[in-house]
DRENVEXZA-809323 format. One record per residue (C-alpha): x, y, z; chain. Coordinates in steps of 0.001 Angstrom, whole numbers. Layout:
<atoms>
x y z unit
X Y Z A
...
</atoms>
This chain:
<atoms>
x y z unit
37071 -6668 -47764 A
33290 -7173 -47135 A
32651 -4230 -49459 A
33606 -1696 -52159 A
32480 1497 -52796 A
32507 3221 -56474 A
31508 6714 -57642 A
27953 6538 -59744 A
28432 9619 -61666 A
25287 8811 -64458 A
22942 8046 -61353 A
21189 11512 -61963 A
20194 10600 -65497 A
18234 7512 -64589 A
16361 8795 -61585 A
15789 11991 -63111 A
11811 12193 -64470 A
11471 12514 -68082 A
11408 15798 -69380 A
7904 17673 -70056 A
7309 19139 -73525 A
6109 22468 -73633 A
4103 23430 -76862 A
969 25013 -77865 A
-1408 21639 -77787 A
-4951 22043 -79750 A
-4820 25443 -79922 A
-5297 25847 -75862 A
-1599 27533 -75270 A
1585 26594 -74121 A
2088 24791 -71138 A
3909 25374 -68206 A
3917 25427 -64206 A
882 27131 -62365 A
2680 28786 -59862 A
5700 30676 -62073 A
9220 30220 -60321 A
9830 33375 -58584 A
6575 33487 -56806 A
6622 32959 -53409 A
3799 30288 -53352 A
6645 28176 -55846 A
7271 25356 -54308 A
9408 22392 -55818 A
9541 18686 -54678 A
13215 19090 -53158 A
12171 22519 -50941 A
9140 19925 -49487 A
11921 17633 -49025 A
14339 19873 -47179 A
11512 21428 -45057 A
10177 17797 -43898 A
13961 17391 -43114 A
14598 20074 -41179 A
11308 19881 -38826 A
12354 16135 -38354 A
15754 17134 -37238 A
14394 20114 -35398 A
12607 17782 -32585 A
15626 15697 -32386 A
17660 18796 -31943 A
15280 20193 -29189 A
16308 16654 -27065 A
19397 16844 -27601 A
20730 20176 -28670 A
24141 20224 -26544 A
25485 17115 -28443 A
24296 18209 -31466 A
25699 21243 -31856 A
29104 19752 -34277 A
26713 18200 -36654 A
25297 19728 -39827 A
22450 17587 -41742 A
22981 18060 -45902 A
20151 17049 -48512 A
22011 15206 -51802 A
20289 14117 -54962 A
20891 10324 -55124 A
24342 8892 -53518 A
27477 8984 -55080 A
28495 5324 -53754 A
27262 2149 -54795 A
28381 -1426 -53948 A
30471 -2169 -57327 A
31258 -5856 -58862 A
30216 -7776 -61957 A
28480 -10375 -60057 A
25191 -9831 -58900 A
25455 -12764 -56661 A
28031 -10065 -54932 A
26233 -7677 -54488 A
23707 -9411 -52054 A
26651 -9778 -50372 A
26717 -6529 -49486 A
27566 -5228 -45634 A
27568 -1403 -45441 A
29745 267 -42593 A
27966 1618 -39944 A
27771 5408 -40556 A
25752 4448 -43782 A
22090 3622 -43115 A
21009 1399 -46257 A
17788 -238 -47523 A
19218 -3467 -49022 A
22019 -2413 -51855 A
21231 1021 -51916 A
22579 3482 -49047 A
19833 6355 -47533 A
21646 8488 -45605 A
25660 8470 -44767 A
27664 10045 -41309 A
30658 12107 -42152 A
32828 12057 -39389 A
34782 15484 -38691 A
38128 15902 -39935 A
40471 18013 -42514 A
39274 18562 -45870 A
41679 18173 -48583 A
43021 22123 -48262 A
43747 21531 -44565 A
40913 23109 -43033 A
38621 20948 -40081 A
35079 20221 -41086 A
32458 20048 -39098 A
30610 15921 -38822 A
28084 15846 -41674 A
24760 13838 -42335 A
23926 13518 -46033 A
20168 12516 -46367 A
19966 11046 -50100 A
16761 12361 -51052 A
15542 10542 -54286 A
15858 7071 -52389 A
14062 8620 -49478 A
11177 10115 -51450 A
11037 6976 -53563 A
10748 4535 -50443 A
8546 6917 -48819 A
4435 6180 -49295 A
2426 9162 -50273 A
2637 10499 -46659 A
4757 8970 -44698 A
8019 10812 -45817 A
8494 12274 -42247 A
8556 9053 -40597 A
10955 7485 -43201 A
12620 10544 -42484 A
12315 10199 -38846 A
13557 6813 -38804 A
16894 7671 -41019 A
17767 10082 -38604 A
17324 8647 -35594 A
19817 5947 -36906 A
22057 8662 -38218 A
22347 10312 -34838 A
22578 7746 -33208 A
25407 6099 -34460 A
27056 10202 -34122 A
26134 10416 -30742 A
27163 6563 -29660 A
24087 5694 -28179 A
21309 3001 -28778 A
18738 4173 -30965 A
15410 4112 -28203 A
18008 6949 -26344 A
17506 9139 -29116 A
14165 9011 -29567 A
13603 9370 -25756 A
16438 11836 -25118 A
19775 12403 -22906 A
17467 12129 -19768 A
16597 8640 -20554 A
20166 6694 -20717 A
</atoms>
């Protein structure tokens, strides 16, 4: 078997950003967000990562909204599957399946197929966008196009089509 995937259930702790200490420094009060949490102007790094997800996968959806219509797209923290061995010469060995769009060991974005779920109920195909690899292979601005480019790729392989088709719509095959 080319590859083997494991549950990372600590993976939140180590890409998680140290915590902040909040205490009265100098005298000058204590610290805390500008913007408090239920005020509308509150924005947090993951609702600026859904949004830019969602506008992305808006223009795909305006090309090819038909197809599309048995997919959801899902946001998840960090992935829950990593290649797994005791070797690191292994793991540059390495070949993800094809519904899992990867940058070298460490998979971006997966394609749920539809199916049953466990209770006996049909789901609906899935994309899960990892967002912490995303954002952290993303360059200051250019989260949209990494963005973009994941999802192109995703739908693609949903849709069975080359990837230029997506980007230039059902018109072009």
């Amino acid at each position: 078997m080319p590859y083997r995937l494991t549950p990372l259930t600590s993976g939140y702790r180590l890409l998680a950003p140290p915590r902040r200490r909040l205490r009265d420094r100098r005298g000058r009060g204590l610290r805390g967000p500008a913007v408090p949490r239920g005020v509308p102007a509150h924005r947090t790094p993951s609702d600026d990562f859904d949004r830019a997800a969602v506008e992305v996968f808006a223009e795909l959806d305006a090309k090819w909204h038909d197809e599309l219509l048995g997919l959801d797209v899902a946001v998840d923290e960090i992935p829950r599957m990593l290649p797994r061995g005791d070797d690191p010469a292994e793991w540059e060995l390495v070949q993800w399946p094809e519904e899992v769009t990867a940058d070298g060991l460490v998979p971006l974005a997966r394609l749920l197929p539809s199916g049953i779920d466990t209770e006996g109920r049909p789901t609906r195909a899935q994309i899960i966008l990892f967002r912490r690899p995303l954002e952290l292979r993303a360059l200051d601005d250019d989260l949209r196009e990494v963005l973009r480019e994941v999802l192109i790729q995703q739908v693609a392989t949903y849709l069975g089509v080359d990837e230029d088709t997506v980007e230039d719509g059902p018109g072009a095959e």
